[in-house]
N, C-alpha and C positions, 0 to 999 in steps of 0.2 A: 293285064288280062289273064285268067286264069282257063288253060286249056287242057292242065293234064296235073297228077297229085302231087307230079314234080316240081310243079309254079309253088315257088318260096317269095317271100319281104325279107329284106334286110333290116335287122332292128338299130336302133342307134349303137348298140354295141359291138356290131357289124357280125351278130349271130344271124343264119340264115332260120327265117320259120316256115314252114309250110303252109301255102293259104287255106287247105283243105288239111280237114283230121276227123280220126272217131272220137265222138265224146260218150263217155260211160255213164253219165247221170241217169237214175231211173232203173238203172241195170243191176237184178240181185246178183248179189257174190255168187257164182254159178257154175258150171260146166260150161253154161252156154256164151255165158259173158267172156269165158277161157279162150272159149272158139272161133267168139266173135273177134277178139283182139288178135287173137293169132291170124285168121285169115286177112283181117285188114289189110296186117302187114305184111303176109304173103303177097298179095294182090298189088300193093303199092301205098298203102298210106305208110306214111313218116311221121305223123302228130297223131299221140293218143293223148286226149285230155280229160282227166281226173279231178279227187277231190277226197281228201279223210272223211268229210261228213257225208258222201255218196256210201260209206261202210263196204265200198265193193275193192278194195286194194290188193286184196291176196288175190283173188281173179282175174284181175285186170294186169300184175305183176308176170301170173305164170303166165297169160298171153300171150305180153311181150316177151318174156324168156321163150316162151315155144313158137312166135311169130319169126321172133330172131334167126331161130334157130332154120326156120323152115323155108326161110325170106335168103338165108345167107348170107347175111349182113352182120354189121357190127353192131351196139348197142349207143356208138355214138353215132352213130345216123340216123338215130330216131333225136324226134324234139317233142318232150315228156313232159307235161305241165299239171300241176296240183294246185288248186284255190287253198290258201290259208281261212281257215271259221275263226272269225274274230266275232262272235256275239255273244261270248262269256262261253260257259263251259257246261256239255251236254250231260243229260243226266246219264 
């Protein structure tokens, strides 16, 4: 049961994930998308999820750098995930 953003699954490789996370899809490389990830992580999320083909990376990076930073935490306590684009190559 999922009660709080702390409720993690353990994966078969006995990494812990969080059941809950921000996901950036949709989101321009922004100020605002900076904001959003940073507060996430102030706030409590642990999973931010990503993607190269979302073009929002450099945003969603200093987030976390400034979520990190503002959360007081370290950078391995977040669990950071990226889709690989395998349908050939964008223009």
């Amino acid at each position: 049961m999922i009660n709080n953003l702390k409720n993690t699954v353990t994966l078969n490789n006995g990494v812990k994930m969080p059941w809950l996370g921000l996901g950036v899809f949709r989101v321009e490389d922004s100020p605002k998308l900076v904001d959003a990830v940073k507060n996430a992580i102030k706030n409590g999320y642990r999973s931010i999820d990503g993607a190269a083909i979302y073009d929002n990376e450099v945003s969603m990076g200093k987030g976390i750098a400034e979520g990190i930073k503002a959360a007081g935490i370290s950078r391995e306590d977040l669990f950071i995930t990226s889709k690989v684009f395998n349908e050939g190559c964008r223009d």
